[in-house]
NUMI-616694 format. One record per atom (N, C-alpha, C): x, y, z; residue in one letter. Coordinates in steps of 0.001 Angstrom, whole numbers, plus 500000, padded with zeros to 6 digits. Layout:
BEGIN
XYZA ...
***
This chain:
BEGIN
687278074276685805X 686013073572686030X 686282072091686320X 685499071866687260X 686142070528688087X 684892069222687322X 685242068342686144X 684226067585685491X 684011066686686389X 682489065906686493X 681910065237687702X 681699063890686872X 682160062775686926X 681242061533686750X 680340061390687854X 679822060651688218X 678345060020689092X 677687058531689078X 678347057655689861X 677622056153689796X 676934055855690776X 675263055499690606X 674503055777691578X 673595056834691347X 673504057544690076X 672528058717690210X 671554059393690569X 670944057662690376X 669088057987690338X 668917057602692384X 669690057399692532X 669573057122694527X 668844058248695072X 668700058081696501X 668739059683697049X 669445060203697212X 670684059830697837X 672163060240698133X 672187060729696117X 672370060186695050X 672631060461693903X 672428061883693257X 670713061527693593X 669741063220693648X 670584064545693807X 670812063944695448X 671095064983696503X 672535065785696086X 673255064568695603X 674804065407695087X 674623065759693848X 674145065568692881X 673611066225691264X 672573067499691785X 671940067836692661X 671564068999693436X 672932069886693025X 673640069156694635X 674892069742695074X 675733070621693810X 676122069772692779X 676832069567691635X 676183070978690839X 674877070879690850X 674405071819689958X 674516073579690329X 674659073327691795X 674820074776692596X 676130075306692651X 676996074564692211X 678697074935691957X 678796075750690490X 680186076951691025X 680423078121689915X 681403077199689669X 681968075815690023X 683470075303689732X 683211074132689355X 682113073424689043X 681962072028688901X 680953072284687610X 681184070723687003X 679937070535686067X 680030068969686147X 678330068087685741X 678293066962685712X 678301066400684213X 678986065449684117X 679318065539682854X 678977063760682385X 678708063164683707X 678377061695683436X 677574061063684400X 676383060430684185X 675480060017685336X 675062058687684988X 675321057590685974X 675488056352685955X 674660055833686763X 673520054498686339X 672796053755687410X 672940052395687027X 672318051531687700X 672191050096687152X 671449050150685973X 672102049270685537X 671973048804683915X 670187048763683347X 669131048463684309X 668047048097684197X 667036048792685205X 668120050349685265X 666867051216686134X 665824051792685360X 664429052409685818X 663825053292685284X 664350054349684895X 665346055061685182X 665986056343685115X 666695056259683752X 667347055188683695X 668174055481682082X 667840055327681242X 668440057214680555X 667840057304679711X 667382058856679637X 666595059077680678X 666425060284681246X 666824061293681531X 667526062753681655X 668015063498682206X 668267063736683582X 669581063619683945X 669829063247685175X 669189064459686236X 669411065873685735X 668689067261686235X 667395067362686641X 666231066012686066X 665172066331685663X 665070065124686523X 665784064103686726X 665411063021687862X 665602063583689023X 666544064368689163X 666640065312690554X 666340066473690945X 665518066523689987X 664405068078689955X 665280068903690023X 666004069274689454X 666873070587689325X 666621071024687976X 665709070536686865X 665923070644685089X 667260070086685207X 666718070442683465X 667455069693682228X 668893069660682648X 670079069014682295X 671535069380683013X 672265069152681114X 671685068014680640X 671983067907679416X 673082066193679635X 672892065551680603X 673211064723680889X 672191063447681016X 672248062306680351X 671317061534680144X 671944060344680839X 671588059586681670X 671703058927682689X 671967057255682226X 673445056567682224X 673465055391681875X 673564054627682326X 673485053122681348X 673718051859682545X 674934051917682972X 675382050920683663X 676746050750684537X 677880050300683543X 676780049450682553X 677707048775681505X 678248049316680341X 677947050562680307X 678530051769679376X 679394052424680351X 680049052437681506X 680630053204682086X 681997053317681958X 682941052545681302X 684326052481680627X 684136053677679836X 683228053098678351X 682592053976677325X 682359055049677853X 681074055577678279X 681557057303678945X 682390057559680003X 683727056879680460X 684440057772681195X 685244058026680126X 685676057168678753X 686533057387677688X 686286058709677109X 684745058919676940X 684319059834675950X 684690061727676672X 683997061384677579X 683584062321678267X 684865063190679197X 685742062158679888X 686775062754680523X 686763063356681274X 686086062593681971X 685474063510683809X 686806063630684836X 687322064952685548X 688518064647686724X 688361063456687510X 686788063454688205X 686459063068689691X 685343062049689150X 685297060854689765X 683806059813689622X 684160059588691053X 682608060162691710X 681914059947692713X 681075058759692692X 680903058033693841X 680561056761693933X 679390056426695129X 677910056843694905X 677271056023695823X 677007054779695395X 677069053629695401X 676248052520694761X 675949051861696145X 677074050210695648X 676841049029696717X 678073048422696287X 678595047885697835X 680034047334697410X 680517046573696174X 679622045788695537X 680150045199694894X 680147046013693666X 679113046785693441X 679205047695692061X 680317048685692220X 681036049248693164X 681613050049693782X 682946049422693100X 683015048480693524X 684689047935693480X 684677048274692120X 683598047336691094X 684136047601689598X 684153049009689119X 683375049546689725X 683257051487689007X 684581052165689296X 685121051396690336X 686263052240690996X 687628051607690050X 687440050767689534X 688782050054688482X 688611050655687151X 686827050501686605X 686918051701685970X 687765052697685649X 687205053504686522X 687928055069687262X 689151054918686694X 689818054109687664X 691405054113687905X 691762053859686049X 691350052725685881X 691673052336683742X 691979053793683266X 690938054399683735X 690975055734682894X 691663056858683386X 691749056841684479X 692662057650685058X 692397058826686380X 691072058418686392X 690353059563686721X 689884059224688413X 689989060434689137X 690496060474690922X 688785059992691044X 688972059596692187X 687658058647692831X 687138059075694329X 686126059788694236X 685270060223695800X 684271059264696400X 684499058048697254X 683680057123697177X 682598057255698853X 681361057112698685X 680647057354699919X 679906055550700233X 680236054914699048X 679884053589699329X 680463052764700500X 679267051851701270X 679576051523702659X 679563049612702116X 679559049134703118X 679722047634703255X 680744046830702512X 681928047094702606X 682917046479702144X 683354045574702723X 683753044142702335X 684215042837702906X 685828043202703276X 686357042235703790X 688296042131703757X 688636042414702280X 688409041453701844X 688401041209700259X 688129042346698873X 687061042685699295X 686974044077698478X 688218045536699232X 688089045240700093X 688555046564700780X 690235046403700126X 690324044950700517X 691796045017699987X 692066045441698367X 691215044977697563X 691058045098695879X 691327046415695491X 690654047459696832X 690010049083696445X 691539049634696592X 692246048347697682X 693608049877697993X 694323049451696822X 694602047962696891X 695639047631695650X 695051048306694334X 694327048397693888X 693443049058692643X 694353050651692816X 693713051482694019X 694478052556693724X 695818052799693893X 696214051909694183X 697805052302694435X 699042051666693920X 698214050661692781X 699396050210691656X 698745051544690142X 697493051534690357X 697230052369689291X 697237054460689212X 697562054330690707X 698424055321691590X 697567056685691137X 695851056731691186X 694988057386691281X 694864058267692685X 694163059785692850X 693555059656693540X 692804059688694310X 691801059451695855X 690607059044696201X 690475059629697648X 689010059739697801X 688694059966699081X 687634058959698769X 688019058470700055X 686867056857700779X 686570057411702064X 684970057549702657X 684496057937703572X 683350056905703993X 682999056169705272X 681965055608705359X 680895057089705879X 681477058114705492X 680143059180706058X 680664060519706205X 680803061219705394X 681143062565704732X 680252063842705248X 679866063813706213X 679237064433707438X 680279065357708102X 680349066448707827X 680967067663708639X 680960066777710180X 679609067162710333X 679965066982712166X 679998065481712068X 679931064188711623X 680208062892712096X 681326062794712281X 682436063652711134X 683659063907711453X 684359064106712420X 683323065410713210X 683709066477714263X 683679065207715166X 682674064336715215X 681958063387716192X 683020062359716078X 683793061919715256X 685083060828715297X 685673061316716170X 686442062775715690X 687296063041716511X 687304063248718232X 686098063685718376X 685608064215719631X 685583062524720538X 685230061430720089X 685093059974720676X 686625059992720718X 686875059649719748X 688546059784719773X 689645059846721115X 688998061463721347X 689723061790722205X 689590061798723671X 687978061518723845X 687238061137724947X 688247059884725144X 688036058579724440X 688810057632724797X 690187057283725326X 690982058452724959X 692208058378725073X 692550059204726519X 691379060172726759X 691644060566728088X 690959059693729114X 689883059372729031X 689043058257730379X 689316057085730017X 690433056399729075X 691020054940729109X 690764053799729144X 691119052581729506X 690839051332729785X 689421051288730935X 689197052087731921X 688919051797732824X 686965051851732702X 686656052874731384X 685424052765730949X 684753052121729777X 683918051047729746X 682953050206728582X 682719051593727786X 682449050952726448X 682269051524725396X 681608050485724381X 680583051337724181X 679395050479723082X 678764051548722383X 678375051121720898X 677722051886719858X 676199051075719551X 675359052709719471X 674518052088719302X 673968053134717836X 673612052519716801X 673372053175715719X 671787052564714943X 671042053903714597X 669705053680714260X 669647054462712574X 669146053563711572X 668833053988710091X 667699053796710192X 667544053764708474X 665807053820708078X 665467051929707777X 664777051856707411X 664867050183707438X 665067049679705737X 665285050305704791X 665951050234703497X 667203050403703579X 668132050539705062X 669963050446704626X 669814048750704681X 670914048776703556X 671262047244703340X 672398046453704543X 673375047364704878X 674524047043705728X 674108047259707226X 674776046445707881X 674470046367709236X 675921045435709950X 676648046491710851X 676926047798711082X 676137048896710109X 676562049735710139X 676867050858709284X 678181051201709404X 678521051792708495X 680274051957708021X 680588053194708999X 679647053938709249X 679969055042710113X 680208053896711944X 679674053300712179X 679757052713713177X 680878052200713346X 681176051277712271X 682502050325712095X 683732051405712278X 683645052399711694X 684514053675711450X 685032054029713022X 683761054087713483X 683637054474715156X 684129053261716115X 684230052284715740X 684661051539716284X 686305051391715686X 686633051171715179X 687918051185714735X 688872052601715545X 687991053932715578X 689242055016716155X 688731054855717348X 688305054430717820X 688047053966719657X 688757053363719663X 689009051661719106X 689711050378719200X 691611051447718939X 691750051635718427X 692586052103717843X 693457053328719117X 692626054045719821X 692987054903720757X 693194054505721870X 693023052834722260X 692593052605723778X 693753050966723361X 694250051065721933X 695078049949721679X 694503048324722024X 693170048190721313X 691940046977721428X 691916046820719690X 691126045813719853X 691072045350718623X 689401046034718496X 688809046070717315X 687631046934717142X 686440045214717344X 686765044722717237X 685980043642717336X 685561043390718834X 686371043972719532X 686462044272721388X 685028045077721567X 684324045915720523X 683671047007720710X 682102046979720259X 681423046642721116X 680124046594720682X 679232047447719793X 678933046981718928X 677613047611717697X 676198047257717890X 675573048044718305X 674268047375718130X 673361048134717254X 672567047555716161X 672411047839714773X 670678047995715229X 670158049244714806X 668730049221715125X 668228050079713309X 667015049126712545X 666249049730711345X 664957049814711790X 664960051312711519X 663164051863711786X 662941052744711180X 661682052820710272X 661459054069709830X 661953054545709052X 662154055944709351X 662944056390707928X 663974057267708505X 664600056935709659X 665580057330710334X 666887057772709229X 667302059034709462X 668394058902708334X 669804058535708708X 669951058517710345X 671230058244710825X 671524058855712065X 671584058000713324X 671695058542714775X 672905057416714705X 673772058316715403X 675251056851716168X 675536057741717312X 675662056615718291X 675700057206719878X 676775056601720538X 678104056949720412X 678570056804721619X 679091056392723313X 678703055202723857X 678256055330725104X 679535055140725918X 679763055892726651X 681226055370727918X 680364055245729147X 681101053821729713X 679989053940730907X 680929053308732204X 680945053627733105X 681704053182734565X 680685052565735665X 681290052173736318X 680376051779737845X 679449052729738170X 679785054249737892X 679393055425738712X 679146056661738015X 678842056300736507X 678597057444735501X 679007056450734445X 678052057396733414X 677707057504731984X 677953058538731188X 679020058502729863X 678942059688729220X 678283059016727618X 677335059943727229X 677143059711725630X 677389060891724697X 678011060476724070X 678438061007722666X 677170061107721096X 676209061607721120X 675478061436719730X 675264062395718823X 675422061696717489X 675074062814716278X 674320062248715542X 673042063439714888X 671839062720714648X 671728063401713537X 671855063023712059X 671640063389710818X 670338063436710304X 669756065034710442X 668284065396710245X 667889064843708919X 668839065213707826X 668518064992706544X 670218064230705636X 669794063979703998X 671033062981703643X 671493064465703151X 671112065809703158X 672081066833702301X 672844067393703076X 673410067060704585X 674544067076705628X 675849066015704902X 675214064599704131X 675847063954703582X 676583064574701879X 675711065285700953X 676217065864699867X 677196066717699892X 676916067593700730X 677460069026701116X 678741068428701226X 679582067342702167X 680545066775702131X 681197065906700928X 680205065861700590X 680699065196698980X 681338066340698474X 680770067602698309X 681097068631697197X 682915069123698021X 682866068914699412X 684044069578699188X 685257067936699203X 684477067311699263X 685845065992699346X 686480065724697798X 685426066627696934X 685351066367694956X 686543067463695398X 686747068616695992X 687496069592695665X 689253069094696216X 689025068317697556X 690063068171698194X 691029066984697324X 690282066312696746X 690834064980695744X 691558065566694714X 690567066747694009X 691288067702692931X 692810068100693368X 692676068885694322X 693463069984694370X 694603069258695618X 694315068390696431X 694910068101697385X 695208066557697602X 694976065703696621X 694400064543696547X 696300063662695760X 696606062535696814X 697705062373696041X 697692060878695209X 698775060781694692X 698451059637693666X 699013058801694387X 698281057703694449X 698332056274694970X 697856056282696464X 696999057203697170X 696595057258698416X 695491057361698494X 694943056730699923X 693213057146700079X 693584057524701126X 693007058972700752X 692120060175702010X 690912059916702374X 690843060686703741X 689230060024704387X 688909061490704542X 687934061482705323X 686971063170705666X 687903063512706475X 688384062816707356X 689264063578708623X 690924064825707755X 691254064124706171X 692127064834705570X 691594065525704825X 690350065767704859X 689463066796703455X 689263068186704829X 688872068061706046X 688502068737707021X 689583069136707454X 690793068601707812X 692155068900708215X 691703068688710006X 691224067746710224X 690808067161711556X 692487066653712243X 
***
């Protein structure tokens, strides 16, 4: 039985994987974590995510040393916000315990903290800006578009959320820009983002290659965030079972892309 911590509970993304969590013959949640001064703690984490009772009562952030000590979870999964992220994830590592992180907007600075963190304390992690089966499929597929039609075609991203994401890029974008930049030997900063909040969009990123004389687009359009859980549940398994110490895996090594 694969034990679950959870920082970020009461989110939607949080919900959605304590759903996830609860529908597994191989998992149990065994720790559910929000900010220190949510409505939720306190509560049953099952019963905030309409699934019933789980028997898990939902804490601040600032007990989270304290129940990873107690409790002794394998895996702490991580939606928050970068900066809560970094500390949950040192956490983690103190205690020993492998880290599935879906948290986006990371600076130079943090990003650097997250690798040195795991890899002197030689934990280990899957870091995804977007744990999406097909966004995955959709890396790879840009990927390789780029590497066959080359220098000779523009390339720009254009990505649409709901107007409550905090980050802009989005990490899936930045992501997308980096294995473009990366395939065509550019720097990702070469690569246009253009950041659109409306609505309650849950996540469109598009692709565009464009020439004098044609246009190709690339888009994947995330109906709902439980395309996003579903990838959580197997990246908790791939960290377990496949997950090495002192390395971060992304979706592309949980998928075998």
């Amino acid at each position: 039985m694969i034990r679950v911590a959870l920082c970020g509970a009461c989110g939607r993304m949080g919900q959605l994987i304590v759903k996830q969590i609860s529908q597994q013959k191989d998992m149990k949640l065994v720790v559910a974590v929000d900010a220190q001064n949510a409505a939720c703690v306190g509560k049953d984490a099952g019963d905030v995510a309409g699934v019933g009772g789980l028997g898990v009562k939902v804490v601040g952030s600032n007990r989270l040393t304290e129940v990873l000590k107690s409790s002794k979870p394998d895996v702490l999964v991580d939606f928050t916000n970068a900066s809560a992220a970094v500390q949950d994830l040192k956490a983690a590592a103190d205690a020993g315990v492998s880290v599935v992180m879906g948290t986006t907007g990371f600076n130079p600075t943090q990003w650097k903290e997250i690798e040195k963190t795991i890899k002197e304390k030689k934990i280990r992690a899957v870091i995804s800006p977007n744990m999406s089966v097909g966004v995955n499929v959709f890396f790879k597929t840009v990927e390789e578009l780029a590497k066959r039609l080359g220098p000779d075609y523009r390339i720009g991203i254009t990505e649409v959320h709901h107007v409550h994401k905090q980050d802009a890029p989005s990490g899936t974008a930045k992501k997308a820009a980096q294995i473009l930049a990366k395939a065509l030997g550019k720097s990702a900063d070469s690569i246009a983002i253009k950041s659109i909040r409306e609505g309650e969009v849950v996540g469109d990123h598009t692709v565009i290659f464009t020439k004098s004389d044609e246009k190709i687009e690339i888009t994947h359009s995330a109906f709902t965030r439980e395309t996003f859980a579903v990838g959580v549940i197997r990246a908790i398994r791939h960290v377990t079972e496949k997950g090495k110490k002192g390395e971060i895996h992304e979706m592309q090594d949980v998928l075998d892309l």
